[in-house]
PDB file of N, CA, C and O in Angstrom:
ATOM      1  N   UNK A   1       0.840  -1.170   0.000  1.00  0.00           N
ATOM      2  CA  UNK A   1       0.000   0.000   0.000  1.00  0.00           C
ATOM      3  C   UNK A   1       0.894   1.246   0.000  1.00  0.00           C
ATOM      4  O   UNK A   1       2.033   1.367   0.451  1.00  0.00           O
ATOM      5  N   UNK A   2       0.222   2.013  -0.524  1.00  0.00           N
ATOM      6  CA  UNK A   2       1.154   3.765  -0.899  1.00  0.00           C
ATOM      7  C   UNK A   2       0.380   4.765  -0.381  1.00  0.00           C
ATOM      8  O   UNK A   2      -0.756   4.912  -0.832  1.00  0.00           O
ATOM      9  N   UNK A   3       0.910   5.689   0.737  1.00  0.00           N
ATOM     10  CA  UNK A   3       0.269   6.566   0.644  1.00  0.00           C
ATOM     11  C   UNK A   3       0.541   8.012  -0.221  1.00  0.00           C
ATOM     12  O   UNK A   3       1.488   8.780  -0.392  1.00  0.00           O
ATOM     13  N   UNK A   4      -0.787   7.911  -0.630  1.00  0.00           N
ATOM     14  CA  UNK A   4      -0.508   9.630  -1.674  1.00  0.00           C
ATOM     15  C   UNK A   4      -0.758  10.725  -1.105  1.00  0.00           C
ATOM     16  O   UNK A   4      -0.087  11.754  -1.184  1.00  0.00           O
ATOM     17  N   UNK A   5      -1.630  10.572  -0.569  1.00  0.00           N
ATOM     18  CA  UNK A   5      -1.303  12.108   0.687  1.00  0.00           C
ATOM     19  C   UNK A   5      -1.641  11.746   2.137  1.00  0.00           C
ATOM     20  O   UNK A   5      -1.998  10.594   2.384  1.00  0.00           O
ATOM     21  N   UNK A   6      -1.563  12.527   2.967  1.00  0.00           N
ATOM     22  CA  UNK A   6      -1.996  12.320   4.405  1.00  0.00           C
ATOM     23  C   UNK A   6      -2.287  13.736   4.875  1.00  0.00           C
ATOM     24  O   UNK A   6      -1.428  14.618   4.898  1.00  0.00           O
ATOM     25  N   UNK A   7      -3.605  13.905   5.263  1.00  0.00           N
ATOM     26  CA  UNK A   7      -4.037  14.909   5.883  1.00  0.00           C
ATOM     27  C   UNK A   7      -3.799  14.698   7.643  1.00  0.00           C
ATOM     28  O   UNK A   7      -4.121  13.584   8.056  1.00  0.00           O
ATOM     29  N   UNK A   8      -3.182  15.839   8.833  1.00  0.00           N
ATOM     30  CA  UNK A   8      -3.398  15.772   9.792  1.00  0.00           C
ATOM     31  C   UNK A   8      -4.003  17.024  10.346  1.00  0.00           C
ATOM     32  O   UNK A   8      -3.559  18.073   9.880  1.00  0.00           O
ATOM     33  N   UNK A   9      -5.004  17.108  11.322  1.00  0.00           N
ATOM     34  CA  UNK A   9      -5.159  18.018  11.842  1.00  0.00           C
ATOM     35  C   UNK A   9      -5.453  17.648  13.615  1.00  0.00           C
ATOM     36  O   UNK A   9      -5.950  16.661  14.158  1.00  0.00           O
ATOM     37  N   UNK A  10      -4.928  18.847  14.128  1.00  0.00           N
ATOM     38  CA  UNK A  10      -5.004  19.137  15.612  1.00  0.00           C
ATOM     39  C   UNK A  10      -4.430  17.811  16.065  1.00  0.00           C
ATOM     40  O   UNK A  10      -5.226  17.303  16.855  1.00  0.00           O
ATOM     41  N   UNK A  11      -3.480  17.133  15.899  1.00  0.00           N
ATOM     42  CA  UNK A  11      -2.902  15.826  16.469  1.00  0.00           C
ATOM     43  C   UNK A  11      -1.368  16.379  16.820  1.00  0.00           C
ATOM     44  O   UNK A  11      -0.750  17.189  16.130  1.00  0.00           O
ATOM     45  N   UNK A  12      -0.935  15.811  17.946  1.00  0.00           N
ATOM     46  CA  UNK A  12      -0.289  16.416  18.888  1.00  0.00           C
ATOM     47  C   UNK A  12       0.258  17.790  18.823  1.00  0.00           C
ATOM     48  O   UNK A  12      -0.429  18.614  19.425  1.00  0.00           O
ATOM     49  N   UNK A  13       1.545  18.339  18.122  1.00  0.00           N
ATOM     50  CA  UNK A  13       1.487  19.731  17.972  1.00  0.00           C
ATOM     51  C   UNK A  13       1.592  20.055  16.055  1.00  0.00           C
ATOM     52  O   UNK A  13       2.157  21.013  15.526  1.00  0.00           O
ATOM     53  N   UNK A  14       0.981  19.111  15.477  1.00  0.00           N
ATOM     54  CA  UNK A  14       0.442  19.595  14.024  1.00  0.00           C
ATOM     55  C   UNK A  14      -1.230  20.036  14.362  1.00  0.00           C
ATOM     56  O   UNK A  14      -2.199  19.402  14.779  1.00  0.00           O
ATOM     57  N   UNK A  15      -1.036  21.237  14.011  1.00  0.00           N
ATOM     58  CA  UNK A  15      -2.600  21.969  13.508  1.00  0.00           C
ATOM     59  C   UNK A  15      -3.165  21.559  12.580  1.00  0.00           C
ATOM     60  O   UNK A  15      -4.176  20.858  12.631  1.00  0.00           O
ATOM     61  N   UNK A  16      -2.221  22.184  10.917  1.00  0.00           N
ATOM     62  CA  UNK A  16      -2.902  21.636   9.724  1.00  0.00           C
ATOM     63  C   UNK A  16      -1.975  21.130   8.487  1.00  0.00           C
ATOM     64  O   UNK A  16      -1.690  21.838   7.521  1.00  0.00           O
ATOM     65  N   UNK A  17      -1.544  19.754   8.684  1.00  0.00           N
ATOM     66  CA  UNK A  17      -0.683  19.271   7.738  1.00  0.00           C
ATOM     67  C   UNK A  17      -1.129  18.302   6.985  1.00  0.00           C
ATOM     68  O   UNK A  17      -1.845  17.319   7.176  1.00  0.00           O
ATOM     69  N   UNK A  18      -0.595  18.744   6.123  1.00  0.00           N
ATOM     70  CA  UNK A  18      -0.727  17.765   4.205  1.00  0.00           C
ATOM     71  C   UNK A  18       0.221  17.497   3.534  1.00  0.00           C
ATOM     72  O   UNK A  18       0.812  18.248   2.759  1.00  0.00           O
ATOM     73  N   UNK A  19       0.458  16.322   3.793  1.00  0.00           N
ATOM     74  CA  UNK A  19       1.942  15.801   3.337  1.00  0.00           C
ATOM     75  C   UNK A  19       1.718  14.535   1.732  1.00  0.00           C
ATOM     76  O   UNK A  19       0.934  13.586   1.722  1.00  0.00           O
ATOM     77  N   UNK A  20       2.679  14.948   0.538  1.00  0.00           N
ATOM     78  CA  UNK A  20       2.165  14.037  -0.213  1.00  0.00           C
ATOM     79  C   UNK A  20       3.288  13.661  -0.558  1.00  0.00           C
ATOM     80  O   UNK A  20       4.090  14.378  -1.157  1.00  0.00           O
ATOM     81  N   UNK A  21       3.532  12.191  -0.134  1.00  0.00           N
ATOM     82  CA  UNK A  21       4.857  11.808  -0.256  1.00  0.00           C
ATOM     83  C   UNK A  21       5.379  10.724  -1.207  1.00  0.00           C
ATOM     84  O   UNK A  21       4.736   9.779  -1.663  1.00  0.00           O
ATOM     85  N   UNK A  22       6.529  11.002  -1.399  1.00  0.00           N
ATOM     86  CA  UNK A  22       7.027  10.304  -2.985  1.00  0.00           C
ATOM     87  C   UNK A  22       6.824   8.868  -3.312  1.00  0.00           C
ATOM     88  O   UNK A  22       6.789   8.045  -2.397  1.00  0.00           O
ATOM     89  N   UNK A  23       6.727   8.611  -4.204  1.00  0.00           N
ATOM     90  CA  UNK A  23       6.501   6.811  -4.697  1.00  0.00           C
ATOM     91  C   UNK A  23       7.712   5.966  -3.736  1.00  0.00           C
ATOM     92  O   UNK A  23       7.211   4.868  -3.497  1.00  0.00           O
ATOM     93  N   UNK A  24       8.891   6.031  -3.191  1.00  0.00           N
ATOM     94  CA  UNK A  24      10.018   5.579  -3.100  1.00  0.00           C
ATOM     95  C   UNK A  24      10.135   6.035  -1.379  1.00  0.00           C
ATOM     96  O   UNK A  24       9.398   6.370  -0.452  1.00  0.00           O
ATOM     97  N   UNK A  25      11.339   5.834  -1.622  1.00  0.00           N
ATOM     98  CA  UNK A  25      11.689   6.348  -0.090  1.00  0.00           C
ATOM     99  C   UNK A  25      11.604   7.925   0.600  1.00  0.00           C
ATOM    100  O   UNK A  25      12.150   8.885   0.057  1.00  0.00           O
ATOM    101  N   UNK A  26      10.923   8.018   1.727  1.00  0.00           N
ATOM    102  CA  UNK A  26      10.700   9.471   1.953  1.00  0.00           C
ATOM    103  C   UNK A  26      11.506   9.785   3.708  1.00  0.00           C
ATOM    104  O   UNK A  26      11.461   9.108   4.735  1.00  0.00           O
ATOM    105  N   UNK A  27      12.309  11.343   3.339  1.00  0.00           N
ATOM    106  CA  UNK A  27      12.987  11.588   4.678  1.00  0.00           C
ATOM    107  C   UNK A  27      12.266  12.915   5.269  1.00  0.00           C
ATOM    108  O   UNK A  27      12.009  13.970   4.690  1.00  0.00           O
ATOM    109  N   UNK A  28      12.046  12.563   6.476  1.00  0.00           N
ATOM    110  CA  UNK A  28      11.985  13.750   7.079  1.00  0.00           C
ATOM    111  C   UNK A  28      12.680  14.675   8.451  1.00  0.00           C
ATOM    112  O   UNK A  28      12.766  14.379   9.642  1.00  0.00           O
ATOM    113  N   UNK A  29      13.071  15.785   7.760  1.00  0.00           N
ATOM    114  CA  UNK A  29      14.237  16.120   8.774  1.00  0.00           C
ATOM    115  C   UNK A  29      13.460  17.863   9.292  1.00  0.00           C
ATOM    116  O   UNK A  29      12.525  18.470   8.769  1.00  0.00           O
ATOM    117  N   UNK A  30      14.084  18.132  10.159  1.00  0.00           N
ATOM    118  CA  UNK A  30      14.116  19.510  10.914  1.00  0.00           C
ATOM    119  C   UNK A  30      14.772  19.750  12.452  1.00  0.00           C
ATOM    120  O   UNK A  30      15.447  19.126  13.272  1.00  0.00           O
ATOM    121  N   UNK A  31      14.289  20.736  12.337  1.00  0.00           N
ATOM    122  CA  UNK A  31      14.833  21.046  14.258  1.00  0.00           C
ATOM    123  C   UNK A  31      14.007  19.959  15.043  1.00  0.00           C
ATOM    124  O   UNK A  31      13.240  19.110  14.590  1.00  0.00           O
ATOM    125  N   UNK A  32      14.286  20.156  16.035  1.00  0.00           N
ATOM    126  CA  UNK A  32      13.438  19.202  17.572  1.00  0.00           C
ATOM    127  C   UNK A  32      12.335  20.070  17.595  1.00  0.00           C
ATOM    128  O   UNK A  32      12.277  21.208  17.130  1.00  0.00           O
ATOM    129  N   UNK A  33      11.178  19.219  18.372  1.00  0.00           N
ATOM    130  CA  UNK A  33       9.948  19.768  18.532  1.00  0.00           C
ATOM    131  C   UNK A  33       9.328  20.400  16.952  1.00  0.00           C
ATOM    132  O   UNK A  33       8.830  21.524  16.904  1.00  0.00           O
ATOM    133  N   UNK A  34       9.415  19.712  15.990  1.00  0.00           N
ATOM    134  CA  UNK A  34       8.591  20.260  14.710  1.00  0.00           C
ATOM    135  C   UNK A  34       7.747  19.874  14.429  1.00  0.00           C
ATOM    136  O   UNK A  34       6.730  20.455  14.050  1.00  0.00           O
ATOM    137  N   UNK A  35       8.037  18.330  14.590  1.00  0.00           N
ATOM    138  CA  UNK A  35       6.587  17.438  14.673  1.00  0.00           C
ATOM    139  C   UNK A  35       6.903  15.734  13.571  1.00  0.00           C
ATOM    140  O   UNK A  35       6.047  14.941  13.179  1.00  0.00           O
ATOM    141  N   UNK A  36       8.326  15.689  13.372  1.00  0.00           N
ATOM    142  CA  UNK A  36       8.904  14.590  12.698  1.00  0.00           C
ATOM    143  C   UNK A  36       8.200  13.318  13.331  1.00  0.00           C
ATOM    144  O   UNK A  36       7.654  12.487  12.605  1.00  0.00           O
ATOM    145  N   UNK A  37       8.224  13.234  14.290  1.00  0.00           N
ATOM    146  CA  UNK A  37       7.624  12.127  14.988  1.00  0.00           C
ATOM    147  C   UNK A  37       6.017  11.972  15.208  1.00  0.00           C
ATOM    148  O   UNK A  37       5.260  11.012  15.348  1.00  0.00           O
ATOM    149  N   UNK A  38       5.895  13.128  15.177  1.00  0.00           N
ATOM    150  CA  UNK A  38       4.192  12.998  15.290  1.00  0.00           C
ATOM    151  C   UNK A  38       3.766  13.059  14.232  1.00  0.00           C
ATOM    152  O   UNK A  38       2.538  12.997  14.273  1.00  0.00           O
ATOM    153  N   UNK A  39       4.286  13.187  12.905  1.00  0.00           N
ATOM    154  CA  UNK A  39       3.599  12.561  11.894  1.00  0.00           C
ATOM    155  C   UNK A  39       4.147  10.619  11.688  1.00  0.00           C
ATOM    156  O   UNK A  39       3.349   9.818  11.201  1.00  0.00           O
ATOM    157  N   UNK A  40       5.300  10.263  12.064  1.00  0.00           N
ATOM    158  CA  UNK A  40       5.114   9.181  12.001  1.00  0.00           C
ATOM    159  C   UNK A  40       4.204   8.461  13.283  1.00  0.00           C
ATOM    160  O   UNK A  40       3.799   7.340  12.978  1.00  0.00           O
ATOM    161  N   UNK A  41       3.979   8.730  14.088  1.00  0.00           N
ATOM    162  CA  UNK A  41       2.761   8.209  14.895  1.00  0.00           C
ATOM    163  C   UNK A  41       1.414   8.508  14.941  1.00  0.00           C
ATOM    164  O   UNK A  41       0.519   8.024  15.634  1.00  0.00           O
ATOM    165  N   UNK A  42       1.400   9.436  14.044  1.00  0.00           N
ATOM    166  CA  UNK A  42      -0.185   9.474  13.162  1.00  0.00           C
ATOM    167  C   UNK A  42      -0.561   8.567  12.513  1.00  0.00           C
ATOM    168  O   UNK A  42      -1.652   8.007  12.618  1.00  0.00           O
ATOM    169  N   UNK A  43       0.646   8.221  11.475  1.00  0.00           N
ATOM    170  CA  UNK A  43       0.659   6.821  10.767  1.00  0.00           C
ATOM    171  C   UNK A  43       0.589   5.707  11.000  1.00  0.00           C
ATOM    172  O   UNK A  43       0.021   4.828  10.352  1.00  0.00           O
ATOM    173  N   UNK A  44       1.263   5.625  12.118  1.00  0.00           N
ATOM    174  CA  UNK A  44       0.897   4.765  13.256  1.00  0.00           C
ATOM    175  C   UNK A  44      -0.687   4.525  13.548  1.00  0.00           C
ATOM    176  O   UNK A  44      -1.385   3.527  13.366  1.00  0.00           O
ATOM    177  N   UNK A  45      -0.944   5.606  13.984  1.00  0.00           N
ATOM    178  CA  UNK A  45      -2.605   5.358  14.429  1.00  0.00           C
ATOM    179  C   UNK A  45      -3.373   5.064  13.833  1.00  0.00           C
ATOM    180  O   UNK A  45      -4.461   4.789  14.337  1.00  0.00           O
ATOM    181  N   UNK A  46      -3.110   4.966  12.166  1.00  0.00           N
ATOM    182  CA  UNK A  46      -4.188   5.566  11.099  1.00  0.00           C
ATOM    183  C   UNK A  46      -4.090   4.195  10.725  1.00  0.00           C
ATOM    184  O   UNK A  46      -5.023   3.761  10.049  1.00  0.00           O
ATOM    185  N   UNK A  47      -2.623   2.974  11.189  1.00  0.00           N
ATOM    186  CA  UNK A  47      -2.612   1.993  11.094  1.00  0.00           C
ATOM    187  C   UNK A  47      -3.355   1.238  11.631  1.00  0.00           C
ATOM    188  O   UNK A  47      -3.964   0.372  11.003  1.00  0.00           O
ATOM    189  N   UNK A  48      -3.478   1.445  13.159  1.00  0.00           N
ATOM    190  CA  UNK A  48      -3.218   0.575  14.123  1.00  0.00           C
ATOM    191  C   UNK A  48      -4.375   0.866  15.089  1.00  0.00           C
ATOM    192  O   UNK A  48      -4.759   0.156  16.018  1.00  0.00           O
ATOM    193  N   UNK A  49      -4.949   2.288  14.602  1.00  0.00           N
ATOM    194  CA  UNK A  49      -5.972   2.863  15.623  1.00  0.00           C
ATOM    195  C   UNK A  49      -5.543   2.930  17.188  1.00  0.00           C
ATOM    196  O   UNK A  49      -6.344   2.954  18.122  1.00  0.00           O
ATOM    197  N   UNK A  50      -4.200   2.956  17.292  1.00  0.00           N
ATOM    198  CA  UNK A  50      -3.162   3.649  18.633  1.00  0.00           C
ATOM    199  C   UNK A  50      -2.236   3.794  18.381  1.00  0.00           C
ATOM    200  O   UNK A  50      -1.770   3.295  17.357  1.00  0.00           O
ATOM    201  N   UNK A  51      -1.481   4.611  19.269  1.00  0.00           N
ATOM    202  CA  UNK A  51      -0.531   4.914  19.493  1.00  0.00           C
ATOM    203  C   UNK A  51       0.346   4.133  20.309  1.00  0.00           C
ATOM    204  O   UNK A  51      -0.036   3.325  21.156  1.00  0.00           O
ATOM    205  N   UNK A  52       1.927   4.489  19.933  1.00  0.00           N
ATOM    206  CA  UNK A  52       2.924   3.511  20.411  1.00  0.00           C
ATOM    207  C   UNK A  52       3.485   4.318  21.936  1.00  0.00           C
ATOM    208  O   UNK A  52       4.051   3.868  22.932  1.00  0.00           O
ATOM    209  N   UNK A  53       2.939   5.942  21.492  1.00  0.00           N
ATOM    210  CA  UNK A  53       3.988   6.229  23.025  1.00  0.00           C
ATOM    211  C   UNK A  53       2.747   7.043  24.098  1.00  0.00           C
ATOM    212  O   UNK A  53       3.150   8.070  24.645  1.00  0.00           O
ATOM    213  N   UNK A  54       1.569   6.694  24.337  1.00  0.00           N
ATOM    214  CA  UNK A  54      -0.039   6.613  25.319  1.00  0.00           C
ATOM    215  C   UNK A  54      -1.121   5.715  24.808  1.00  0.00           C
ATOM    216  O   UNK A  54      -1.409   5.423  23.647  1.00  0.00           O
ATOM    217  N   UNK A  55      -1.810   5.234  26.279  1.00  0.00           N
ATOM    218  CA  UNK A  55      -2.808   4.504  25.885  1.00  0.00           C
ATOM    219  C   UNK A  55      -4.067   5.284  25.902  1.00  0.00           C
ATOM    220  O   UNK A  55      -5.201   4.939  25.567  1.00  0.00           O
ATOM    221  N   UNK A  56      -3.434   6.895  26.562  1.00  0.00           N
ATOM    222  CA  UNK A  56      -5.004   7.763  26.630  1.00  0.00           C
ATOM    223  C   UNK A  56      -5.059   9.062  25.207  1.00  0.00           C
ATOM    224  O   UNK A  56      -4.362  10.074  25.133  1.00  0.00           O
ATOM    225  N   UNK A  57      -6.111   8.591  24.222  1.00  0.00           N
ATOM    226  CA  UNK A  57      -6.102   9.311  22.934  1.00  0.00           C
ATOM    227  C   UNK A  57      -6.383  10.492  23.296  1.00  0.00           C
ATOM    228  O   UNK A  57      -6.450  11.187  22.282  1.00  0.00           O
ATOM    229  N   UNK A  58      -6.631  11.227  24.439  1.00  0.00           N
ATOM    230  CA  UNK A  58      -7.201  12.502  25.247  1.00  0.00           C
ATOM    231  C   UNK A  58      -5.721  13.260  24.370  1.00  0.00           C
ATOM    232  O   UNK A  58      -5.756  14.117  23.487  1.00  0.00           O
ATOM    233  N   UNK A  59      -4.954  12.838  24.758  1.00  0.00           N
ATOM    234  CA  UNK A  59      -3.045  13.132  24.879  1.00  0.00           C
ATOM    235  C   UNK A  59      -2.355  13.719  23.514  1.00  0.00           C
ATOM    236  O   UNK A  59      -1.340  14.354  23.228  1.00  0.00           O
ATOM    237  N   UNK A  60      -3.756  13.008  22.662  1.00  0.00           N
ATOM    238  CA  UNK A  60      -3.143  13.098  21.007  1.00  0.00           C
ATOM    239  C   UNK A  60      -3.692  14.415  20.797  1.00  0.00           C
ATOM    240  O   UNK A  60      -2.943  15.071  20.074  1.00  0.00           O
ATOM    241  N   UNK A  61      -4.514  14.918  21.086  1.00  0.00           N
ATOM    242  CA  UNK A  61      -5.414  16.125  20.924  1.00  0.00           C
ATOM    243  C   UNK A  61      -4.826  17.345  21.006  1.00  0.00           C
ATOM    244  O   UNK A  61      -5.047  17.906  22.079  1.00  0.00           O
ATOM    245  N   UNK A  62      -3.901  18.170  19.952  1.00  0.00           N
ATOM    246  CA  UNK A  62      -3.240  19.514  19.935  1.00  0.00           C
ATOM    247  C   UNK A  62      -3.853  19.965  21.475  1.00  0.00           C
ATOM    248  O   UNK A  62      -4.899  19.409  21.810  1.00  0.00           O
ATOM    249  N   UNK A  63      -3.232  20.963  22.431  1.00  0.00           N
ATOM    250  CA  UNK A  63      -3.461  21.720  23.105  1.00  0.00           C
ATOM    251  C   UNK A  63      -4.213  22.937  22.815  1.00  0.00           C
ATOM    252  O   UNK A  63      -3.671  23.897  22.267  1.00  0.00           O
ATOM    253  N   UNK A  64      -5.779  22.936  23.257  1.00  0.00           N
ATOM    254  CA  UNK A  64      -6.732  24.349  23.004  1.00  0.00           C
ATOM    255  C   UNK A  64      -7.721  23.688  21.892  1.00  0.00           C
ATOM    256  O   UNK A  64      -8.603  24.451  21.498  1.00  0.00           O
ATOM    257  N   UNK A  65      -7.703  22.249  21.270  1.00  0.00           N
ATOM    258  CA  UNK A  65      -8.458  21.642  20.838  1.00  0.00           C
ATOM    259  C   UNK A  65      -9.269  20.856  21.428  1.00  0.00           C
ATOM    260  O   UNK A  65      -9.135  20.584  22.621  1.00  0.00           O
ATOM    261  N   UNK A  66     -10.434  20.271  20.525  1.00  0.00           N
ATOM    262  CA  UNK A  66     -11.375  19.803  20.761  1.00  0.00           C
ATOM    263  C   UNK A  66     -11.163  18.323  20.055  1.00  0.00           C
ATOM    264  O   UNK A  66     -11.690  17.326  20.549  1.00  0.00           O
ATOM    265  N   UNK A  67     -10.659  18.282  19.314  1.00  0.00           N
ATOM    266  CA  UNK A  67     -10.777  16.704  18.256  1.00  0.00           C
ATOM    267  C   UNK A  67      -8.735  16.610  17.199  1.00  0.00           C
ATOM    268  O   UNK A  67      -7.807  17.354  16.882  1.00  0.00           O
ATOM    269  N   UNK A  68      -9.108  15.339  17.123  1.00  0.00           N
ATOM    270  CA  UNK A  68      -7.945  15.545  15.664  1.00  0.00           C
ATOM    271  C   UNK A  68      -8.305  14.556  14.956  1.00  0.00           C
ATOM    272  O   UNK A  68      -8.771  13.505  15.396  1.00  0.00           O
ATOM    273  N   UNK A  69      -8.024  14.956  13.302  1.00  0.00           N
ATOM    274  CA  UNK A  69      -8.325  13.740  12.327  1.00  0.00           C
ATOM    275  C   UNK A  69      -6.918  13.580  11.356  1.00  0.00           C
ATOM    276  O   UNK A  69      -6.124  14.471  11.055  1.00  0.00           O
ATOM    277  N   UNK A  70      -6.894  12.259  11.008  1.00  0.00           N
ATOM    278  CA  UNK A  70      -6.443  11.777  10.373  1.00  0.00           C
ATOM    279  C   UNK A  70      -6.233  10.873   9.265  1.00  0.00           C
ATOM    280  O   UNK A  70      -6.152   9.646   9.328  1.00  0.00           O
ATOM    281  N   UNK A  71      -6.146  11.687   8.143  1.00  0.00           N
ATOM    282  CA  UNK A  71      -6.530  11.191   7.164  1.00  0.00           C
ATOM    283  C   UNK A  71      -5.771  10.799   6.085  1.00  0.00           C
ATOM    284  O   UNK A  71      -4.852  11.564   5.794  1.00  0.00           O
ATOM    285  N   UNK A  72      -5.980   9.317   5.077  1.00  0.00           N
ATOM    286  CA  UNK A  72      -5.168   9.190   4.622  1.00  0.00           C
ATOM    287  C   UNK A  72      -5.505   9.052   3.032  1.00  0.00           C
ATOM    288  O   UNK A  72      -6.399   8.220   3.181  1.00  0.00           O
ATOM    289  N   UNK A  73      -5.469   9.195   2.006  1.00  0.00           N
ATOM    290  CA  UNK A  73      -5.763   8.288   0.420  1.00  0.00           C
ATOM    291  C   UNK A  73      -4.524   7.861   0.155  1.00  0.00           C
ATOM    292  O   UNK A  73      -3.441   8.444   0.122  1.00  0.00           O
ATOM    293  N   UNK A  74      -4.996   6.249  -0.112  1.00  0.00           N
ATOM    294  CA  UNK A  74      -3.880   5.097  -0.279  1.00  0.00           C
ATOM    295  C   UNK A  74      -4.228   4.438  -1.771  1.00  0.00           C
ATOM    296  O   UNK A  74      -5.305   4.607  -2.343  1.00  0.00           O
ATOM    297  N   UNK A  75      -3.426   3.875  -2.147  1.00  0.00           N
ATOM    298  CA  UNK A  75      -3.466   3.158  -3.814  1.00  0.00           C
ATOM    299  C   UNK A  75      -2.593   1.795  -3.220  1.00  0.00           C
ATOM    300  O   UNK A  75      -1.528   1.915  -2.616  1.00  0.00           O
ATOM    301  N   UNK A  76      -3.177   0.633  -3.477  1.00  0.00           N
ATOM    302  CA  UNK A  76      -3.034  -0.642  -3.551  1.00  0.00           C
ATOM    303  C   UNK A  76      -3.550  -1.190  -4.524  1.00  0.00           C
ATOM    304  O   UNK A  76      -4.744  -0.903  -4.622  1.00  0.00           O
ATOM    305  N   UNK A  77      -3.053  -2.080  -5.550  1.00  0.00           N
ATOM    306  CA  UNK A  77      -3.021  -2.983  -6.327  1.00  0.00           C
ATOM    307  C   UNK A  77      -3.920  -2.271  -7.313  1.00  0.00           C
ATOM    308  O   UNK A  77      -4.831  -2.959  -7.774  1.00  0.00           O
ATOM    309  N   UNK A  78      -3.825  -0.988  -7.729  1.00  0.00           N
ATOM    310  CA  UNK A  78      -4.058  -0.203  -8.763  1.00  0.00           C
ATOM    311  C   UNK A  78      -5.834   0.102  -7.946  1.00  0.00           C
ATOM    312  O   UNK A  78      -6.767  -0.030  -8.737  1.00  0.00           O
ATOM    313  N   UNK A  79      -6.202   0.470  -6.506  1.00  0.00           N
ATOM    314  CA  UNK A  79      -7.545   0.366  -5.869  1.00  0.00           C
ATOM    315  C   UNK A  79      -7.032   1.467  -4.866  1.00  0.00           C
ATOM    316  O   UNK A  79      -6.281   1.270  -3.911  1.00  0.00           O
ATOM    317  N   UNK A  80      -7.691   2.900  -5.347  1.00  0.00           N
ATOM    318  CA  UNK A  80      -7.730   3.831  -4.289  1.00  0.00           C
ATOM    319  C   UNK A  80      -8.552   3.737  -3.317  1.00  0.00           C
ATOM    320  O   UNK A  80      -9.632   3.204  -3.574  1.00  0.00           O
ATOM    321  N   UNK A  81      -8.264   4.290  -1.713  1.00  0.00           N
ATOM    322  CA  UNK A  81      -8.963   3.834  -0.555  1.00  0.00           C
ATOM    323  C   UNK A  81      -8.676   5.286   0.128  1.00  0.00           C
ATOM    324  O   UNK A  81      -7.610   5.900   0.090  1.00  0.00           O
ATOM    325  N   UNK A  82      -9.591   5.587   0.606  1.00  0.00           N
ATOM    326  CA  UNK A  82      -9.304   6.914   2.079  1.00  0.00           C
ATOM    327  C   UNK A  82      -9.521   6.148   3.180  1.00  0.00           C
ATOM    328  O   UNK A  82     -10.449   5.340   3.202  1.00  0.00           O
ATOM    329  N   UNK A  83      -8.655   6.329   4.253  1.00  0.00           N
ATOM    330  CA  UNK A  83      -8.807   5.877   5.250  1.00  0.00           C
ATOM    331  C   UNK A  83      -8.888   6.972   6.114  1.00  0.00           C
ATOM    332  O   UNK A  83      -8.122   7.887   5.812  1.00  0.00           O
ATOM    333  N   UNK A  84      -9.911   7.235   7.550  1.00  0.00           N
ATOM    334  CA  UNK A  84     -10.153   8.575   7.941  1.00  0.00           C
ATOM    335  C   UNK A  84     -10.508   8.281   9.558  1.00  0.00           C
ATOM    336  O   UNK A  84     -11.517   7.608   9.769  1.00  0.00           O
ATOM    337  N   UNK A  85      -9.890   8.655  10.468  1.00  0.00           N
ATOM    338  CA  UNK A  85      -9.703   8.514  11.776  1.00  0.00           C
ATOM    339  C   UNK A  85      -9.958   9.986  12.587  1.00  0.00           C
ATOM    340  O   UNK A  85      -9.044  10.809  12.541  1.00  0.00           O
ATOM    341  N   UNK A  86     -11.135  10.298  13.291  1.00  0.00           N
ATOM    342  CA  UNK A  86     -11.687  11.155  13.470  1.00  0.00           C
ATOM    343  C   UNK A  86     -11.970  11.258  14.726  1.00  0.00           C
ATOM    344  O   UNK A  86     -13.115  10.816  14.819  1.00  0.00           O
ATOM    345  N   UNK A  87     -11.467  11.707  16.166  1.00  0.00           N
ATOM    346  CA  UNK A  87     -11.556  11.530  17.609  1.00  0.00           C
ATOM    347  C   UNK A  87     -11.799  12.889  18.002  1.00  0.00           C
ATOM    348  O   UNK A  87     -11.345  13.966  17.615  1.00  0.00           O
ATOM    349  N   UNK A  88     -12.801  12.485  19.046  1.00  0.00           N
ATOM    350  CA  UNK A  88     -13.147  14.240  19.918  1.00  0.00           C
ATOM    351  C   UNK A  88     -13.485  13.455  21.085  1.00  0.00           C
ATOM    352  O   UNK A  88     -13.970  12.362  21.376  1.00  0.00           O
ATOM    353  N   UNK A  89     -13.017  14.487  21.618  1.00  0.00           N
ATOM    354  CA  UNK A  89     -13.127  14.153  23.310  1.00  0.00           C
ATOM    355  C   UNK A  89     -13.919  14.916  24.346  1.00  0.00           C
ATOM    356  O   UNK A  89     -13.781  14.965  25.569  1.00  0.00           O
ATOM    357  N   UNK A  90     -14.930  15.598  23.398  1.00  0.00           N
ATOM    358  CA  UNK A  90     -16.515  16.188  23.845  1.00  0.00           C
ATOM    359  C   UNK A  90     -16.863  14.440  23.613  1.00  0.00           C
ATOM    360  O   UNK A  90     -16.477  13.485  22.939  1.00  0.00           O
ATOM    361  N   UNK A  91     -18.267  14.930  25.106  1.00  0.00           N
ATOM    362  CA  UNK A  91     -18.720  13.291  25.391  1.00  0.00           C
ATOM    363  C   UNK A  91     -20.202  13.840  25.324  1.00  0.00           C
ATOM    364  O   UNK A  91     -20.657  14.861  25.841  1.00  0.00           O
ATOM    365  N   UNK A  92     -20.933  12.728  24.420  1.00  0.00           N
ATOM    366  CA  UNK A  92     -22.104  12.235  23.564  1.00  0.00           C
ATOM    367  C   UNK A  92     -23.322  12.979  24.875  1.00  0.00           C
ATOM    368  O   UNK A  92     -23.116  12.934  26.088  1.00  0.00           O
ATOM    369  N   UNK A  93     -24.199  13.435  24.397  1.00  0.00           N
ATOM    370  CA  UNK A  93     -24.918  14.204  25.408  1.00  0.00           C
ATOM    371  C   UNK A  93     -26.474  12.876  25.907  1.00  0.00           C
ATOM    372  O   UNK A  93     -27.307  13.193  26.756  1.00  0.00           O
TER     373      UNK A  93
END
């Protein structure tokens, strides 16, 4: 499976990122605290529906937010798919 883009929003300290990354191998570099890791544990989640470093999804939720989603469109065996992971932590009235 490939992903062709990945939407994140409000997940740990990404607000609003859209990443569309190459057919092949992809690097990602910057300073500390940018968010290198929290897009690979988005990916993570979007896998796995958790996370590798909390078991409370409260944690994933940008600071001053309400929700984060994560979203992905993937191409497998010539068969596009969105996959879309959507958490708020307002509770059901």
């Amino acid at each position: 499976m490939r992903i062709k883009s990945l939407k994140i929003k409000n997940f740990r300290n990404l607000e609003d990122t859209v990443i569309y990354p190459g057919e092949k191998k992809n690097i990602f570099s910057g300073n500390n605290a940018q968010g290198k890791s929290n897009i690979v544990e988005a990916m993570y989640f979007l896998s796995t529906t958790r996370s590798y470093r909390t078991m409370k999804n409260n944690e994933l939720i940008k600071w001053g937010a309400d929700w984060f989603l994560i979203q992905a469109n993937t191409e497998s065996r010539g068969m596009e798919n969105e996959i879309k992971i959507f958490y708020s932590q307002k509770k059901k009235a």
